[in-house]
Backbone as a ProteinNet text record, in pm:
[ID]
protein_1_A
[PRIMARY]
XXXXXXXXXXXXXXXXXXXXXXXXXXXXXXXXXXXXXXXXXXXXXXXXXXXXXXXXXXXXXXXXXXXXXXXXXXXXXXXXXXXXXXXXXXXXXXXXXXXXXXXXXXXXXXXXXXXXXXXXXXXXXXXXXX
[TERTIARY]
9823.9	9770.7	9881.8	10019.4	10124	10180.1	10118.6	10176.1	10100.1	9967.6	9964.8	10055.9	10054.8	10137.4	10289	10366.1	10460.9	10475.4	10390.1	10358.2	10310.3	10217	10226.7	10329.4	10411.2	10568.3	10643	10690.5	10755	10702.8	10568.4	10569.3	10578.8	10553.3	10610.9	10757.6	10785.8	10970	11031	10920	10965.7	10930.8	10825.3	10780.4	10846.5	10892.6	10974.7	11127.2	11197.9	11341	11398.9	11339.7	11425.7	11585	11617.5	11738.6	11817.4	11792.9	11879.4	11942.4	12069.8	12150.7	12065.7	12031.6	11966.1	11799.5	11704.9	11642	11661.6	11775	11801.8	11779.6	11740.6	11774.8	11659.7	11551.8	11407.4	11324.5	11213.7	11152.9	11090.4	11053.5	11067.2	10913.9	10810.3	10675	10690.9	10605.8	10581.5	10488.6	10420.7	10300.2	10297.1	10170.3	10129.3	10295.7	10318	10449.5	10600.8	10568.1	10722.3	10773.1	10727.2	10785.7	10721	10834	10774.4	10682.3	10586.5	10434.5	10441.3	10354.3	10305.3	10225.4	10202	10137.6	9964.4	9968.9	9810.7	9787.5	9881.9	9896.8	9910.8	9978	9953.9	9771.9	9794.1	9643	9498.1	9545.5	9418.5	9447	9549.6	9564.7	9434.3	9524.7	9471.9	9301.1	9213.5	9113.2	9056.5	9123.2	9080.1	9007.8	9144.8	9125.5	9020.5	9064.6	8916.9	8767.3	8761.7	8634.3	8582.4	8693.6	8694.7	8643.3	8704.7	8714.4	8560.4	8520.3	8369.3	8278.5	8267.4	8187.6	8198.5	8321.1	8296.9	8246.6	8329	8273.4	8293.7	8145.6	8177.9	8251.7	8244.4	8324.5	8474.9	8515.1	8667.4	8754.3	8665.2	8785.7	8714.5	8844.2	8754.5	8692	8624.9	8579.4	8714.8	8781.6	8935.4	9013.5	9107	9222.6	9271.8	9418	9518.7	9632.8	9732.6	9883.2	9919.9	9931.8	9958.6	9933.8	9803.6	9732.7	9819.2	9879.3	9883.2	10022.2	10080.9	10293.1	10265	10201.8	10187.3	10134	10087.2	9994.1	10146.4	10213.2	10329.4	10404.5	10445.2	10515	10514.4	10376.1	10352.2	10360.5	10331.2	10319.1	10502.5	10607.3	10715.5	10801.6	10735.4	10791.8	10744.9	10590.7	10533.9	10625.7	10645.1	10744.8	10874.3	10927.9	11089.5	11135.8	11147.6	11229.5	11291.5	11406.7	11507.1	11462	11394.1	11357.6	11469.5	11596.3	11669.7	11670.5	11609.9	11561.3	11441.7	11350.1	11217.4	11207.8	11311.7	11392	11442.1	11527.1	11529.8	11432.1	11373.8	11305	11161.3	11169.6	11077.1	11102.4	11223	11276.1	11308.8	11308.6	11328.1	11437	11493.7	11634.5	11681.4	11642.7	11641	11545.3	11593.7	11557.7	11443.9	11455.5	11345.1	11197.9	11200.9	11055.6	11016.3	11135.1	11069.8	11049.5	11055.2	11052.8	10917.1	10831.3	10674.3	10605	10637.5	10573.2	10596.2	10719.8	10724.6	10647.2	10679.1	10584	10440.2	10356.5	10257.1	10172.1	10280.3	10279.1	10290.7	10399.6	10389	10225.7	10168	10044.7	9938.7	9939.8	9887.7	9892.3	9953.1	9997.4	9969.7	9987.9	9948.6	9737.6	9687.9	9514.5	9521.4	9584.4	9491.1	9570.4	9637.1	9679.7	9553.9	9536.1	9475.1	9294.6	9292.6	9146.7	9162.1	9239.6	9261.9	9252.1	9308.9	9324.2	9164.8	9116.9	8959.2	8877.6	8876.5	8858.6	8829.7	8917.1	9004.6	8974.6	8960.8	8962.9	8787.1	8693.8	8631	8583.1	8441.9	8488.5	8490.3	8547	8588.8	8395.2	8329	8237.8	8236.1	8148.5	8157.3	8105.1	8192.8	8112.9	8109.8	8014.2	7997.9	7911.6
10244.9	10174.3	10101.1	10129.4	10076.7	9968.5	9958.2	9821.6	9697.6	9657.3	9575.6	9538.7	9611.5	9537.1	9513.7	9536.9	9545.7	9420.5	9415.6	9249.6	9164.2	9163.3	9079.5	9029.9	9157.5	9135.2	9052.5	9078.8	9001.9	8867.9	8813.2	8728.3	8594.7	8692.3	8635.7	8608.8	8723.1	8697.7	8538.8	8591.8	8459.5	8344.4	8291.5	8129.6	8133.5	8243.8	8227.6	8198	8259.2	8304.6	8317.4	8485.7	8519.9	8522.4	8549.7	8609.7	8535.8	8396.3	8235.2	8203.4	8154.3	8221.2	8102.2	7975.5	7925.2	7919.9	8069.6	8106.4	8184.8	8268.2	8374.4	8393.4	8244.2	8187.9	8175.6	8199.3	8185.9	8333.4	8399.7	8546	8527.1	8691.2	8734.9	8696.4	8716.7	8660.2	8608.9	8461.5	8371.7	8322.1	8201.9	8135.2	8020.8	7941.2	7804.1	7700.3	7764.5	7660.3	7653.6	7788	7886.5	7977.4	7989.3	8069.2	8200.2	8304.5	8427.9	8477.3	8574.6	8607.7	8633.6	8603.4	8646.4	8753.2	8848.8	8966.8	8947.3	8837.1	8747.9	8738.5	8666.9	8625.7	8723.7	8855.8	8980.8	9003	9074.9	9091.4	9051.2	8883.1	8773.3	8842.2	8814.9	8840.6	9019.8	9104.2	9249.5	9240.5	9166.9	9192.5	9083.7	9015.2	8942.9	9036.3	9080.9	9220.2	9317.8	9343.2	9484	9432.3	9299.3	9225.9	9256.5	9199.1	9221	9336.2	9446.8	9615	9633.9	9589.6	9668.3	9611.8	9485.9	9442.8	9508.1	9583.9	9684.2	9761.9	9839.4	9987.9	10027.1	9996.2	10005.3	10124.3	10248.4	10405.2	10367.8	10291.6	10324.1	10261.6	10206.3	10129.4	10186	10272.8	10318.7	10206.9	10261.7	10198	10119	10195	10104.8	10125.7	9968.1	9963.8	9873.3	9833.5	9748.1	9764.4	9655.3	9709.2	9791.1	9812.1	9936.3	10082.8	10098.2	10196.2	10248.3	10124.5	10166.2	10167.3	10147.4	10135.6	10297.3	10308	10472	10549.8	10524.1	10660.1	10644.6	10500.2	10509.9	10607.8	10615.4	10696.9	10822.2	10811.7	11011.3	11055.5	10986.9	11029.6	11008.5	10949.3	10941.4	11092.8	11124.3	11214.1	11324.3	11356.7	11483.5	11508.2	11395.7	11375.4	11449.7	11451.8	11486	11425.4	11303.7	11136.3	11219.7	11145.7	11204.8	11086.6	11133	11063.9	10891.9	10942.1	10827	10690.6	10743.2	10641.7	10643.2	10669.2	10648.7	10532.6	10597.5	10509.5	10367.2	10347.8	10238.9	10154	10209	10142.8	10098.9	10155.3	10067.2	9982.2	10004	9893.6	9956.6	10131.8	10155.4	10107.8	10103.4	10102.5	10250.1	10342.5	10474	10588.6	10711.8	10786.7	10861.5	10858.4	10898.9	10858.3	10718.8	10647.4	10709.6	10723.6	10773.4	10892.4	10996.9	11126.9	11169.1	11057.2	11066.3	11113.5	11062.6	11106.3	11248.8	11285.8	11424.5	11516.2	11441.3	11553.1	11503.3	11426.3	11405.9	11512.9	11490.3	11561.6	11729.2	11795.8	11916.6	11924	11860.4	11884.2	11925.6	11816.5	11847.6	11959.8	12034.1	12109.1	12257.2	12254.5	12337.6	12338.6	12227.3	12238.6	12266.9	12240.3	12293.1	12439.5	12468.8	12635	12709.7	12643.4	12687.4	12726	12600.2	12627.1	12702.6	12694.8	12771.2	12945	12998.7	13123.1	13129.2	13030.5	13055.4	13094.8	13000.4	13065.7	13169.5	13241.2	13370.8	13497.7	13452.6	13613.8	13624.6	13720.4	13659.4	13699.5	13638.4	13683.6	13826.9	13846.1	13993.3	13993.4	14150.7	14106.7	14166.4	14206.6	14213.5	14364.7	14440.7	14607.8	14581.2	14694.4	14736.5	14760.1
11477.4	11362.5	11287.4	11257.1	11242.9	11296.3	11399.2	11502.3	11454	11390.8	11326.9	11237.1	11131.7	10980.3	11024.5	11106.8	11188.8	11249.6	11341.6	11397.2	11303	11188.7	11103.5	10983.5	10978.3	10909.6	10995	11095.9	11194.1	11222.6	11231.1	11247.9	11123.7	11006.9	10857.3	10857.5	10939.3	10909.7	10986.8	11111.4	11207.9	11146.6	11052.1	11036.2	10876	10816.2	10680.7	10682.1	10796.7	10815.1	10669.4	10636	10483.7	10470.3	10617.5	10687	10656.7	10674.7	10685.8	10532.3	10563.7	10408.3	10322.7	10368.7	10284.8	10206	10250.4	10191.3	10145.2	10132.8	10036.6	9866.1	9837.3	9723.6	9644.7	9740.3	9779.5	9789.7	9731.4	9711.3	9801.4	9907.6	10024.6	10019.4	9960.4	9891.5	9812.6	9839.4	9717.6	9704.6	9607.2	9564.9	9647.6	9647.8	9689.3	9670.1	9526.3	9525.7	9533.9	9646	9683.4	9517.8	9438	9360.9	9340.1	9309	9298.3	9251.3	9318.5	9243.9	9112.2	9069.2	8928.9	8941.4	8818.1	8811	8846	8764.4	8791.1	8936.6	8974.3	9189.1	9247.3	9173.5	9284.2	9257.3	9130.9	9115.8	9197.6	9194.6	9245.3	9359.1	9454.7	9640.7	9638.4	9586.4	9555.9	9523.6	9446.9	9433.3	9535.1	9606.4	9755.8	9823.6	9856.1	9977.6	9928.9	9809	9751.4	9829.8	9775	9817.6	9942	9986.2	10199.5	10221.9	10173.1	10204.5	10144	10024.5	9982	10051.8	10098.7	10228.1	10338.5	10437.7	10536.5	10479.4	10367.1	10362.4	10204.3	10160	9974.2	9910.7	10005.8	9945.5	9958.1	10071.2	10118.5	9952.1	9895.7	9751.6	9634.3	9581.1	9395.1	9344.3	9229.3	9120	9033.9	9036.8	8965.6	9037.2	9076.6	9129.8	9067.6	9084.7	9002.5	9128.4	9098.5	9124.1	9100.7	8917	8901.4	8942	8960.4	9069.5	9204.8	9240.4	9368	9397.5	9266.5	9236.2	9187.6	9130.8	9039.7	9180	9282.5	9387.1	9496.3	9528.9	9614.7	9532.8	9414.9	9330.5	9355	9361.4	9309.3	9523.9	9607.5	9700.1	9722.9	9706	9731.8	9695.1	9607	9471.7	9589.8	9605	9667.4	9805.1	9859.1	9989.8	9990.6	9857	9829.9	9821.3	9803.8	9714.7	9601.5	9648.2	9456.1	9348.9	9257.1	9129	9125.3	9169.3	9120.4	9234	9379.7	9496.3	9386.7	9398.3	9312	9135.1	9132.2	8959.5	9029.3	9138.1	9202.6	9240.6	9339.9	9409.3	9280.7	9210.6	9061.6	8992.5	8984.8	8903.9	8771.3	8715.7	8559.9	8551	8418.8	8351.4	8332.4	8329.8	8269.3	8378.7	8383.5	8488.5	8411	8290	8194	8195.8	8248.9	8262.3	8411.5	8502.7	8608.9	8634	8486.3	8538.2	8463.8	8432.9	8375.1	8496.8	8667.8	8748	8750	8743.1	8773.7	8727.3	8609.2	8484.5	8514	8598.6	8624	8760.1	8837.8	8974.1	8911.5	8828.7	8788.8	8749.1	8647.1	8617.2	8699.9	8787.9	8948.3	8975.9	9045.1	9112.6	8998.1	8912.9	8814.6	8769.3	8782.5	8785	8930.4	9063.7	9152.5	9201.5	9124.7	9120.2	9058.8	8924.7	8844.8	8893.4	8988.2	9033.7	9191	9210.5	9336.6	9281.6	9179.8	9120.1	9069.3	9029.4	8996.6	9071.9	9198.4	9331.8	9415	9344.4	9445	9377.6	9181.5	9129.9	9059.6	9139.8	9061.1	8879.5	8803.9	8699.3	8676.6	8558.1	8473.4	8467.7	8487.5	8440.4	8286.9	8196.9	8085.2	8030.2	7960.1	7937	7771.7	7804.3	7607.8	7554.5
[MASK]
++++++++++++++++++++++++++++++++++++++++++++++++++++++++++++++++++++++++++++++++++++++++++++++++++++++++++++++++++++++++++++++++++

């Protein structure tokens, strides 16, 4: 399943040549008028595709998605992986390791409700005397 987006990178790489010192100068994705996306131009491309996807199969896409959605789920799945916060702080773009340690403290939460319902689970209730 990987060998698509693979071959479709490559063949972007081939009709872009990012490589060539004189597009370097030039963003690896860009707009109609070669300049770098806008939040709007990610967005628009992103609710393209949603479109595409709820015509196969209306379950496979939430009710809400964004960029952000899906910069915040690479996050939290990088983090669950074992990524050191500060590849994670990079690869986002923070200034500060502080903004990127909201996932952590997001992912702890996690992991603490499905403890929590997992222990619900398991013990059952106290019943009640008196």
């Amino acid at each position: 399943m990987q060998e698509e987006p693979v071959q479709i990178l490559s063949s972007y790489i081939r009709e872009n040549q990012p490589d060539r010192t004189e597009n370097n100068r030039h963003p690896l994705f860009f707009n109609n008028r070669g300049e770098k996306l806008t939040r709007a131009g990610i967005t628009f491309i992103l609710n393209h595709y949603i479109e595409k996807a709820r015509k196969c199969n209306p379950k496979l896409i939430p009710d809400r998605i964004s960029p952000h959605s899906l910069r915040h789920s690479k996050s939290m799945h990088l983090l669950q992986a074992g990524v050191n916060l500060i590849y994670i702080r990079d690869l986002l773009g923070h200034v500060t390791i502080q903004t990127t340690e909201i996932y952590a403290r997001a992912d702890s939460k996690q992991k603490r409700e499905a403890l929590e319902k997992a222990y619900a689970d398991v013990v059952p209730e106290m019943q009640k005397t008196g």
